[in-house]
C-alpha positions in Angstrom: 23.5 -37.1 -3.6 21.0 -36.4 -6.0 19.5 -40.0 -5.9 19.9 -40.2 -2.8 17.2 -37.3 -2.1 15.3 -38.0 -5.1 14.7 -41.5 -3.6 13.9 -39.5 0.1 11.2 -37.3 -1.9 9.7 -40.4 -3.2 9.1 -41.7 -0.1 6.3 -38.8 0.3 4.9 -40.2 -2.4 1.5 -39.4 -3.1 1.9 -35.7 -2.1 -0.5 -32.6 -1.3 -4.0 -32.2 -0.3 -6.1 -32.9 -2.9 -2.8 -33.0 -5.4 -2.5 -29.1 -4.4 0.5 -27.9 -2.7 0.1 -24.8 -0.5 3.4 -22.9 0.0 4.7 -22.8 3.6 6.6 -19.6 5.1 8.6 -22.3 7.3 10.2 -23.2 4.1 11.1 -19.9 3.1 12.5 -19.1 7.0 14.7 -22.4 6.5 15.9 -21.6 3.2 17.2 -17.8 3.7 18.9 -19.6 7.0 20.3 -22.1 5.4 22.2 -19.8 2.5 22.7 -17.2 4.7 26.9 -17.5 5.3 26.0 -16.0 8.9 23.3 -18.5 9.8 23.2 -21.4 12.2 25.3 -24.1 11.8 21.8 -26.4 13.0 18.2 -25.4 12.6 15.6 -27.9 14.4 12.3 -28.0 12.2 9.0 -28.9 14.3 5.5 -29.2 14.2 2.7 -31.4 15.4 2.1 -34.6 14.2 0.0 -34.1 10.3 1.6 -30.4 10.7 3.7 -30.8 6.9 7.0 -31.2 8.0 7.9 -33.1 5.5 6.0 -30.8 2.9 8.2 -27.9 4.5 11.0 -30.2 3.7 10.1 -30.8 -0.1 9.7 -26.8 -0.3 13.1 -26.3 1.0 14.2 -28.7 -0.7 13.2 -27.4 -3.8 14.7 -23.4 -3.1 17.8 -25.2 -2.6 18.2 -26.6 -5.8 17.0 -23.2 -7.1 19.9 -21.6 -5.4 22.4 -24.3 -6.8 22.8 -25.2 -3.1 24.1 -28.9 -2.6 21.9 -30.7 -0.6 21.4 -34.5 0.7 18.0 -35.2 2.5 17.2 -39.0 4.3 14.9 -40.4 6.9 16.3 -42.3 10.1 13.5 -44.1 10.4 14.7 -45.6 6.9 18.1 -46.3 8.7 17.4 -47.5 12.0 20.9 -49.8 11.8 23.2 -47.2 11.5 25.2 -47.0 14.3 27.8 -43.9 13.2 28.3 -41.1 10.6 29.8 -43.4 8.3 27.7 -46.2 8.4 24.6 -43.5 7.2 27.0 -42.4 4.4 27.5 -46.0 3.5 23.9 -46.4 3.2 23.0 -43.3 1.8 25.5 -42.5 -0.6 27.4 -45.5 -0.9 30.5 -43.7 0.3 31.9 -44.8 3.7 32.2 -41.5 5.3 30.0 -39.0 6.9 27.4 -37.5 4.6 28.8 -33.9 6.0 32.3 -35.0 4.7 31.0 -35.5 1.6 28.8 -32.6 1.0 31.8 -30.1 2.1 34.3 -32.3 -0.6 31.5 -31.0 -2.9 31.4 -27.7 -1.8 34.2 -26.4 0.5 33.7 -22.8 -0.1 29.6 -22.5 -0.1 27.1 -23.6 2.5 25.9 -27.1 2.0 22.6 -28.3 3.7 22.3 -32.3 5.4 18.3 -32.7 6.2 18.2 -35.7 8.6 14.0 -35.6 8.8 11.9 -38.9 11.4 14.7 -38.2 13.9 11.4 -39.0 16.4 12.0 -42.1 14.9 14.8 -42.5 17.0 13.7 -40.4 20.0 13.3 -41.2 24.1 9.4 -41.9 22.8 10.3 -44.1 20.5 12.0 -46.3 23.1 14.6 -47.6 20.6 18.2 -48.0 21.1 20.1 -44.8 21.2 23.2 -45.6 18.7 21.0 -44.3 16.1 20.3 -41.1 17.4 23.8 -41.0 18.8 24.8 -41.0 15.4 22.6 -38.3 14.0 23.7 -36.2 17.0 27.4 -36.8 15.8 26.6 -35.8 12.2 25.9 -32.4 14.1 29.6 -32.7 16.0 30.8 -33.3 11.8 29.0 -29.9 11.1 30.2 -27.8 13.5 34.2 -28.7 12.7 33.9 -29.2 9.2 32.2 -25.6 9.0 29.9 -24.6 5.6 28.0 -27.5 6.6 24.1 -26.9 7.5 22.3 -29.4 9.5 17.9 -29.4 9.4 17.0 -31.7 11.8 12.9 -32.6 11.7 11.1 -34.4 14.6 7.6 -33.8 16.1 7.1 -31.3 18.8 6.1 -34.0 21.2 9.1 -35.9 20.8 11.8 -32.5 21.1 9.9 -31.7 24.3 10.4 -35.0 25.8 13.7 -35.9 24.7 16.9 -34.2 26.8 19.8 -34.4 24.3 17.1 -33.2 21.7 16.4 -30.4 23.9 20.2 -29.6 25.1 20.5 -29.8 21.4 17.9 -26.9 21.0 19.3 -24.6 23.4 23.3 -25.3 22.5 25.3 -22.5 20.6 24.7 -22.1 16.9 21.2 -23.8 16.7 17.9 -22.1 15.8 14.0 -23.5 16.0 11.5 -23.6 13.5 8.3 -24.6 14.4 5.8 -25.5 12.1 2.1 -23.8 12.3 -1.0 -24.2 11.2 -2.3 -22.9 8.4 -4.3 -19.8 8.2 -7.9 -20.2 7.4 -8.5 -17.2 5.4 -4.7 -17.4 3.1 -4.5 -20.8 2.9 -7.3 -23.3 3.7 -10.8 -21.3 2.1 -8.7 -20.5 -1.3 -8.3 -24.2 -2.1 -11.6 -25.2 -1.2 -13.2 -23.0 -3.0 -10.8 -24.1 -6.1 -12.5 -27.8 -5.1 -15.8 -26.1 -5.3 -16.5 -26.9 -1.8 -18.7 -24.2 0.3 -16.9 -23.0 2.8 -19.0 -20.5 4.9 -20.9 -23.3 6.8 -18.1 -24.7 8.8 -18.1 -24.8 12.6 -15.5 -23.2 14.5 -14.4 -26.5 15.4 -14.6 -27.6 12.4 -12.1 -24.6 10.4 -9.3 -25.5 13.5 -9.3 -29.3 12.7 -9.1 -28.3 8.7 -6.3 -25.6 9.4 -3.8 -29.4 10.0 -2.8 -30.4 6.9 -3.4 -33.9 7.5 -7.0 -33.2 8.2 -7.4 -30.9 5.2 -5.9 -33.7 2.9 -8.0 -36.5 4.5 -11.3 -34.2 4.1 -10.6 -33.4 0.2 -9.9 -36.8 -0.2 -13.1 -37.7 1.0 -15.5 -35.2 0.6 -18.8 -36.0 -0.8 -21.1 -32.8 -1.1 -24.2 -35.1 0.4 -22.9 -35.5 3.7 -20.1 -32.6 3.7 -19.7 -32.5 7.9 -17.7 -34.1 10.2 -16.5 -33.9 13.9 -13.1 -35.3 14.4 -10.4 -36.5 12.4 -11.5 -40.1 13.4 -14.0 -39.5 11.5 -12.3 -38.8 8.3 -10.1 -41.7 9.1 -13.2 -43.6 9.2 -14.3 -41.8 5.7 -11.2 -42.7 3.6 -11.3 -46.8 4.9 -15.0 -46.5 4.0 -13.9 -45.3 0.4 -11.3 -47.7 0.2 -13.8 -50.7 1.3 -16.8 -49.6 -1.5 -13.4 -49.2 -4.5 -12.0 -52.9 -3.4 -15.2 -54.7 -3.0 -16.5 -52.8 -6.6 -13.8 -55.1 -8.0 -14.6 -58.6 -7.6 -11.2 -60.3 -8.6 -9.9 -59.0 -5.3 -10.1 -61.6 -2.7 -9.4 -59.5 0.4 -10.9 -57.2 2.9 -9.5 -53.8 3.0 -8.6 -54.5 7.2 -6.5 -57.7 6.3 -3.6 -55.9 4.8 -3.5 -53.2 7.2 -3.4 -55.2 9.6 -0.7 -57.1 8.4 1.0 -54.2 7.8 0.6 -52.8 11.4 1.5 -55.8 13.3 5.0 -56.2 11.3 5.5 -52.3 12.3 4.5 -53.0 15.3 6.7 -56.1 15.9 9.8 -54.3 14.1 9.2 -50.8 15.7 9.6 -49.0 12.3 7.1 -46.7 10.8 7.5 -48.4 7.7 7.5 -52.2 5.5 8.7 -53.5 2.6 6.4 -54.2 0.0 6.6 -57.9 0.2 4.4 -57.6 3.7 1.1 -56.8 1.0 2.3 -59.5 -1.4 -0.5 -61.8 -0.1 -2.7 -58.9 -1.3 -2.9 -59.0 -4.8 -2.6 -55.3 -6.3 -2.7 -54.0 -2.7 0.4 -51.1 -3.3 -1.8 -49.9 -6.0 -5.3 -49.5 -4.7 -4.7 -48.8 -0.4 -2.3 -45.6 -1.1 
């Protein structure tokens, strides 16, 4: 189980805004719930798209292992052909049960936690088939008769809203919600740009609420050049980082591609697949591609 998460954690890999990790409260929330021997048997973790989920995940992650908690974390949307509990135990953990089964044989006395995080992966949006999340749902089923089991599920807002077994999930016996929110301007985003030596008392209002998602705060740090240190919208600092990217291939003249050919690639055969990820072999055209786009 422990390669099994340490190979879900790498999948976040690289990690932080400007290599900086701000602590979340959501992760606290989910972590006293999840050792608590009177908490809910399912907690539903939310939050709008570039909100840190998955950072709220990593945190949590890591207050389990503090509290010698098992624990077994994986993505659906790294899974989409598994069909049943024990198909996603097969995969995961190379064990042909369900992943709860096998974090209760570890523990039968003690709370265990299962994080099943990209369930929007396999949500009513997503317009895939729904064995898969038919199966996640039945890992919740495991749960609730094995007992000491706890299951986070993590999906976008958008997708829990619009989704009716996520939602008759939500409201069902024994489940609680924890949305994700924004950070807060003054405790959280100003500290770490002023640690990046970036002034911080000429933003727009506009400009603090875009900064305040952690996507946008990453992609600005990222990015930031104290010449031209506004922007708009997070287009624009979409725009920014591919303009970065462009100036560091093109500095290198043994590369013999344009930054938009392996994206594009990239976002065809996601496209064509319906997966919100590739295998590396889609950028092997691309020579050193994996190490200069990420």
């Amino acid at each position: 189980m422990r390669d099994a998460t340490a190979t879900y954690l790498d999948s976040y890999i690289p990690f932080g805004a400007g290599k900086e990790v701000i602590p979340r409260q959501e992760a606290e929330q989910l972590a006293t719930k999840c050792l608590d021997s009177n908490g809910p048997t399912v907690l539903l973790l939310t939050g709008v798209a570039g909100a840190g989920k998955s950072g709220v995940i990593r945190e949590l992650i890591a207050r389990l292992s503090s509290a010698s908690a098992p624990h077994l974390a994986f993505r659906v949307d790294r899974h989409l052909e598994c069909k049943s509990p024990q198909s996603f135990g097969k995969a995961i953990t190379n064990r042909e049960e369900s992943p709860v089964a096998t974090l209760k044989g570890t523990s039968a006395d003690r709370r265990s936690v299962l994080i099943v995080d990209q369930v929007d992966a396999v949500s009513e949006i997503s317009g895939r088939n729904g064995a898969t999340k038919q199966a996640v749902l039945r890992l919740v089923d495991d749960a609730r008769n094995f007992g000491n089991v706890v299951v986070v599920i993590c999906c976008r807002t958008f997708d829990l809203e619009n989704d009716e077994r996520l939602k008759a999930l939500r409201d069902s016996l024994g489940v609680e919600h924890v949305d994700v929110q924004l950070l807060d301007w003054e405790a959280n985003v100003k500290p770490l740009l002023k640690t990046k030596a970036i002034a911080t008392d000429l933003f727009s209002e506009n400009q603090i609420e875009l900064l305040r998602l952690p996507l946008n705060l990453a992609l600005f740090i990222e990015t930031y050049d104290p010449k031209s240190p506004f922007f708009t919208s997070r287009s624009e600092l979409f725009r920014r980082l591919l303009e970065k990217k462009r100036i560091s291939i093109e500095a290198d003249r043994s590369i013999a591609w344009g930054l938009i050919q392996p994206i594009s690639r990239l976002a065809e055969w996601m496209s064509e697949q319906q997966r919100l990820d590739g295998p590396e072999t889609i950028l092997s055209p691309f020579a050193r591609a994996l190490s200069i786009l990420p």
